[in-house]
N, C-alpha and C positions, 0 to 999 in steps of 0.2 A: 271434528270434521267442520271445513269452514262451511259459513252461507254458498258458497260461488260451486264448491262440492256438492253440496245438498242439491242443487240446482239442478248441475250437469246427470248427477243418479237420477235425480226425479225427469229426465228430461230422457236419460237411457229408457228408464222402465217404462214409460210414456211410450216411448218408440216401439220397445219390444212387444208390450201392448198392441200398439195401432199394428203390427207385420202378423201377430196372431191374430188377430182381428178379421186381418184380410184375409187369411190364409186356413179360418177356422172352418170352412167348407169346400177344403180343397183335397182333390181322392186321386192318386196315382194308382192306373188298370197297371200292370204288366203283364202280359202274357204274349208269346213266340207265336199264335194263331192270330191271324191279319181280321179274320170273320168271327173268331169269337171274341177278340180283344174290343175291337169296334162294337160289337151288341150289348159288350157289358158294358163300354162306357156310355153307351147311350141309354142303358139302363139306372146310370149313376147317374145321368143329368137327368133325367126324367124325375130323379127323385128331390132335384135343388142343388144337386154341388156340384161345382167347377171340375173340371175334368182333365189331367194330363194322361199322355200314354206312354208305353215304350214296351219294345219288343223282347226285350230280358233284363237279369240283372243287372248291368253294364250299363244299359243304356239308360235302367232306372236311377243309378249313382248319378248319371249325368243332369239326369232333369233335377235329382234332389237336392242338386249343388247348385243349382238357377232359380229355381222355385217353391217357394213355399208351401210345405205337403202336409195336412191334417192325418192322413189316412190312407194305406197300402192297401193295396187287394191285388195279391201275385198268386199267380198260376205257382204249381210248386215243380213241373217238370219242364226245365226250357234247356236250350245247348247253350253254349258256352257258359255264363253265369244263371245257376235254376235257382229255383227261390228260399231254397235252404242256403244259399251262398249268402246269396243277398242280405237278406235279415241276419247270416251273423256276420259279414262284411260291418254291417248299420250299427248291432249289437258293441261289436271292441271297438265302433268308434262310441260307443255312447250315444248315441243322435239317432237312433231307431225311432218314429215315429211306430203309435198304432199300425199293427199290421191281421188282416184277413187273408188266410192263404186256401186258395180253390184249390180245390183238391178231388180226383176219381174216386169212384166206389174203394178201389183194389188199394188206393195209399191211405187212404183215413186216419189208419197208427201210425205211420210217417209224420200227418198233419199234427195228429196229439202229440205228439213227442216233440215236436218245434215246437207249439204252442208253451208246452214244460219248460223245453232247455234253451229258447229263445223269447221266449216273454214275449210271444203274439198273442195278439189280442183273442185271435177266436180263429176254427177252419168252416169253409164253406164246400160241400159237396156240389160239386155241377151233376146238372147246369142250376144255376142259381138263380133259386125262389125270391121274386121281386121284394114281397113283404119281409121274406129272413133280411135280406141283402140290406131292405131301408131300415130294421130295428140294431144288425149291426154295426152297422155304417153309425149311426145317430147315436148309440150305445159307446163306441171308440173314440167320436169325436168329444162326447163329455170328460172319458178318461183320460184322453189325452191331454185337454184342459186340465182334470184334476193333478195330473202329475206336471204339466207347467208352473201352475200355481201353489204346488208343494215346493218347487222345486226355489222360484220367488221367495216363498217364506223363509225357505228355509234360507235364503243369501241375507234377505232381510233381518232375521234373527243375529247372525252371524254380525250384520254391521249393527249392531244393536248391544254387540257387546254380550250375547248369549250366544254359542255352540256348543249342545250336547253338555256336558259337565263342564266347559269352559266357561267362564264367566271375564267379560275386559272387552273392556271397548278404543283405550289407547293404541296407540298407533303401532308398537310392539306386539300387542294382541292383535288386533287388525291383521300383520302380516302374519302369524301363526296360524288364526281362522283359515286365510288364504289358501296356505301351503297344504292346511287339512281338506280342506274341501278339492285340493287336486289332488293328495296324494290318494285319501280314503277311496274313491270308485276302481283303482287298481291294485292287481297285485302285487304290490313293488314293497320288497322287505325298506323296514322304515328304522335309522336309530333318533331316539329322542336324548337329548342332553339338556344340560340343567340345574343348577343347584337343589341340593336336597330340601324337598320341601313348596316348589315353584307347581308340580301339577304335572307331572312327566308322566306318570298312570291313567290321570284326566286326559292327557292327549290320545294318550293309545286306546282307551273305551271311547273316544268321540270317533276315531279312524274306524275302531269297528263296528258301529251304531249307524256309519256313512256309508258303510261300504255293504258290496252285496252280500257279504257272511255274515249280517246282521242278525237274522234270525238262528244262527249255528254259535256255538259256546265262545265265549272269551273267559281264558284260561294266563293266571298271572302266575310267574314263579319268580319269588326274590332270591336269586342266586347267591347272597350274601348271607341268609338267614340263614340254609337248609347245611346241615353237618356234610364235609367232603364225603364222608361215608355214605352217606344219602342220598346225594346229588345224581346220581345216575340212576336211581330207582325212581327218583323224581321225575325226571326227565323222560325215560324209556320203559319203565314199569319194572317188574320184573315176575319171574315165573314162582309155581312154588318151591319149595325147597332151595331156593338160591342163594339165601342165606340164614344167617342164624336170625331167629323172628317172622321168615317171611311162609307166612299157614296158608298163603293162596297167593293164588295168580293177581296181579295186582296192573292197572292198566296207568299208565304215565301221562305226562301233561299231554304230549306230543297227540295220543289217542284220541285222550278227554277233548283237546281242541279239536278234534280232525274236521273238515270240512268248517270251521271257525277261527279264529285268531290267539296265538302265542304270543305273550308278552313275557320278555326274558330282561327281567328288573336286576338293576345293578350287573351288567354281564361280567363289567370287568373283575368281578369278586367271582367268577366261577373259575375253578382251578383247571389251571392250562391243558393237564393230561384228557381234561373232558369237553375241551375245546376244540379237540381235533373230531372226535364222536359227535359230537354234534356239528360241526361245518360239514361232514359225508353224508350227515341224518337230513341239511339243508340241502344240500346238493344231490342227494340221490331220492331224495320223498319217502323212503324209508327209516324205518326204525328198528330195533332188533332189544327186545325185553333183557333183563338181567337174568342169566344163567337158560335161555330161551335157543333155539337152533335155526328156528325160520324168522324173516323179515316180516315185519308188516308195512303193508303201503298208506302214507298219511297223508291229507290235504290241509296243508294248515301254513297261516299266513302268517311269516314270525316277524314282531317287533319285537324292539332291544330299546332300555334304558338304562345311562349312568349318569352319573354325579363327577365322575374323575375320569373323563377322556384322556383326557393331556396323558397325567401320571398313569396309567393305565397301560399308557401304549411306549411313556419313556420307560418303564419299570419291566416291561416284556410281561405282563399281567393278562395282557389283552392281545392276543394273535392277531399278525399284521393280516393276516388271507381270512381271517373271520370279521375282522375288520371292516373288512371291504364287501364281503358276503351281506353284512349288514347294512353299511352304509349307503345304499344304492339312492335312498332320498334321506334325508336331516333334517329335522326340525328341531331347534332350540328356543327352550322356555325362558326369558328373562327372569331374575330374579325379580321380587316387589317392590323392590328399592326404588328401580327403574322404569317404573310404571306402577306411581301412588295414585296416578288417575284415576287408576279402576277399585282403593279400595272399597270406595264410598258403594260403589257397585257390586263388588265381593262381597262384604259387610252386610249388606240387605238379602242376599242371596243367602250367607253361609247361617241369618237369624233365622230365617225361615226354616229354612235344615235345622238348626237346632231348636225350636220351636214346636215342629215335630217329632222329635228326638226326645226333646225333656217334659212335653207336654207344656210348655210354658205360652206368655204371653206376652212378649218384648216387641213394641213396636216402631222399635230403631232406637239411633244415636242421638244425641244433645250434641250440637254444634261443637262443643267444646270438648266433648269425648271422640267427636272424629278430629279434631283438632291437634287430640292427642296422636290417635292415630298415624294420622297423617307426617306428625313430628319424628317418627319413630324411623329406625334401619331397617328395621328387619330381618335380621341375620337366620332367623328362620324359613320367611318368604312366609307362602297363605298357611301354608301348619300354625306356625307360629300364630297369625290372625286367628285363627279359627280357635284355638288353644284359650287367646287374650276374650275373645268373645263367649267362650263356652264356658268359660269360669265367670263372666258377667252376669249371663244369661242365667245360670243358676243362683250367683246372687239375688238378683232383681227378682225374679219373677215374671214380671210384670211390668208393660209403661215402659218408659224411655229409659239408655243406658245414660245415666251422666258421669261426669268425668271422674266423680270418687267411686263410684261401681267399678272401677277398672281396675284390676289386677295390683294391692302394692306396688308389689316387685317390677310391675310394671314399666321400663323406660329407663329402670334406674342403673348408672350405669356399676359394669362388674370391674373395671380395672380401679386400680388403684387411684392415680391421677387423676382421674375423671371422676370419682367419686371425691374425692378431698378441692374438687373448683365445684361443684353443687353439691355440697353434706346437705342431707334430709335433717329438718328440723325435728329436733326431740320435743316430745310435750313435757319440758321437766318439770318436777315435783313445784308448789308454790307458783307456779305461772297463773294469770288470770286468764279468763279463755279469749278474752280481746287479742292478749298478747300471743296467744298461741295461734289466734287465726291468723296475726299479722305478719307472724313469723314465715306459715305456709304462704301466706301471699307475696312475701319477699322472696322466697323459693323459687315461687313458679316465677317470677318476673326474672329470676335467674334463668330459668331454663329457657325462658321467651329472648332469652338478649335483652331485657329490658324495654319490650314491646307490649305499648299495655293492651292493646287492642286483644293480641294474640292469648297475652294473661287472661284478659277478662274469659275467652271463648276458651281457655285450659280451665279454669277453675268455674266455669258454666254462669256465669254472671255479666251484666251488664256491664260496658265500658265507664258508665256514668255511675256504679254503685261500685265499681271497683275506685274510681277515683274519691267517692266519698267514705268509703272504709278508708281508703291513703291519707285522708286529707284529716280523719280523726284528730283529737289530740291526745299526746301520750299521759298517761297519770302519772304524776313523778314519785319517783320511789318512798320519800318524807311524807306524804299525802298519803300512800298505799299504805305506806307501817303505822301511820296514824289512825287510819280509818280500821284497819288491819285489828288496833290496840284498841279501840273503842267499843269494835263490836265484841272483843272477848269478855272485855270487862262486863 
């Protein structure tokens, strides 16, 4: 992010700041009674806050599109739009402020029940008690604060390079966060693409951690893993007796998720015949158990990952109509290759994870060991890092990873060609260890292109004691056999 970025954000939030600000004592009356809408708002000013009114729903959208509103208090029975409209009108746009809805002796469970299924704040029986009215009021206004400034942090975290399990702050990650923070507050089936290994599972537990089914199950099935045999018991459950091994009623993903989130990993690996079963199971919110006679009805919000789009859908592997059932939003993970910005960021994240994991004590990389890092393809993506780290991590113990903590095999390449232009120095039999360190330092300056700067930060040493190990002089062989023969004798 540049300076001139940083500005223009610090300059948004500023703003958004100073409009709640003004707006942090501000209470929309609605109600269709000209004499009781008027006594409450004069009841709302008496108590310190700004006051808009309107005589139903309709008219309330109106003022809430011109004015700045802390805080609702709607009558719940009005004509044309009543206040159950309203609030969930506010609700599927997302933009519901705090809402109080007044309510008769005779609707009370009407009010609790909006309160439940539309996330108002609180019900007010009329006529309404001065002192209830200013601890709810005052009560709404902090809340509603608190979930502005969750709501901040939580964007703030996101440009920071942390969402949920995601970790990247380049500009590929940047738009990924983006696309998750729109898709995750709706229901919209979602597929994630990606190379094996990039974090295509990370994206679908951040989608459901963002989204309102947060608190309900997120349910993963790798369609690649589970035997063709099994995939459909997987999937829908099945009854007992419906096959050979099945001693009871057994409930499927579909269930397990219900009212929570499906994530349907590698889809294009689920065999076709069970493809059509599941696009009617998506399309109808039903599901129907193996060897079972009645449907059950399931709420559950299905994301889909692969690794082979393309070949998937040239191969006919991947049903074009489930396809599209799925594809309603996309989001693609770039590989690490293409954003090595983040690993120095991943890296600090995935030690701490493993730190916790192995109980250990690692507290980071030596210049020279992200160095290495950073040199690398990655033809695994963050697996792969995590893998390179977690085998350090148990080395070390302890202190910083440096550059010979890293994994041998590390870097080194597997083809032929490429292994015979940098051959790994043997320590052969008879070498002094000057020679054998000079050998590896000739190594690495291979792999550096001949950069010593880059050498010194691979082999974790200064530029100025790499040049003075170079600048050695060599002990000529007549010398070595002599000295060699002197001290035998």
């Amino acid at each position: 992010m540049t300076p001139h970025d940083r500005v223009k954000r610090t300059a948004a939030a500023d703003s958004d700041t100073a409009r709640v600000s003004t707006a942090k004592k501000a209470v929309l009356v609605v109600d269709d009674d000209p004499m009781e809408r008027t006594g409450l708002a004069q009841m709302v000013s008496s108590l310190g806050y700004a006051v808009e009114q309107a005589g139903d729903g309709e008219e309330a959208l109106a003022r809430l599109e011109t004015h700045p509103i802390s805080v609702i208090v709607t009558d719940l029975m009005m004509p044309r739009m009543d206040g159950f409209e309203l609030l969930q009108s506010l609700a599927s746009a997302g933009e519901a402020p705090p809402a109080i809805v007044l309510t008769g002796f005779g609707n009370i469970a009407q009010a609790v029940s909006i309160v439940h299924e539309l996330r108002a704040f609180w019900f007010l029986e009329k006529p309404a008690d001065l002192s209830v009215l200013g601890t709810l009021l005052e009560r709404a206004v902090e809340y509603g604060s608190l979930v502005r400034e969750t709501e901040r942090l939580q964007r703030e975290l996101g440009y920071h390079g942390i969402l949920g399990d995601l970790v990247g702050a380049s500009k590929p990650m940047q738009q990924v966060s983006t696309l998750i923070q729109r898709v995750a507050p709706t229901t919209a089936s979602v597929l994630i693409t990606g190379e094996s290994g990039t974090g295509k599972e990370m994206v679908a537990r951040t989608i459901h951690r963002l989204s309102p089914r947060a608190a309900r199950p997120f349910v993963a099935i790798n369609c690649a893993a589970v035997p063709q045999d099994l995939i459909e018991s997987e999937l829908f459950g099945h009854e007992k007796g419906a096959f050979t091994g099945a001693i009871g009623r057994r409930a499927g993903c579909f269930e397990q998720a219900d009212g929570g989130t499906l994530l349907l990993d590698e889809i294009g690996e689920m065999p076709v015949n069970m493809q059509a079963r599941l696009l009617r199971a998506l399309e109808e919110s039903k599901v129907r158990r193996l060897g079972g006679t009645s449907e059950t009805p399931v709420n559950v919000r299905v994301l889909a990952a692969t690794n082979r789009l393309v070949s998937a859908l040239d191969r006919k592997t991947l049903r074009e109509d489930l396809y599209y059932r799925l594809n309603v939003f996309n989001i693609h993970m770039p590989p690490l290759r293409e954003r090595k910005d983040d690993i120095a960021l991943l890296a600090q994240a995935i030690l701490a994870d493993l730190n916790r994991k192995h109980d250990t004590h690692v507290t980071g990389l030596h210049a020279g060991a992200l160095e290495r890092l950073m040199s690398h393809a990655w033809p695994g993506n963050v697996r792969e890092l995590r893998n390179v780290l977690e085998w350090s991590v148990i080395t070390v113990g302890k202190g910083t990873i440096h550059p010979w903590h890293l994994p041998k095999t590390f870097g080194v390449p597997t083809s032929a060609p490429q292994a015979a232009e940098h051959p790994i120095p043997r320590a052969e039999g008879g070498k002094t260890l000057d020679e054998v360190e000079m050998d590896y330092i000739m190594y690495t300056l291979q792999l550096a292109n001949n950069d010593r700067k880059k050498a010194a930060h691979m082999l974790g040493i200064s530029v100025r004691t790499l040049y003075n190990r170079l600048a050695r002089p060599a002990v000529p062989e007549k010398e070595s056999a002599q000295t060699a023969g002197s001290e035998v004798a």
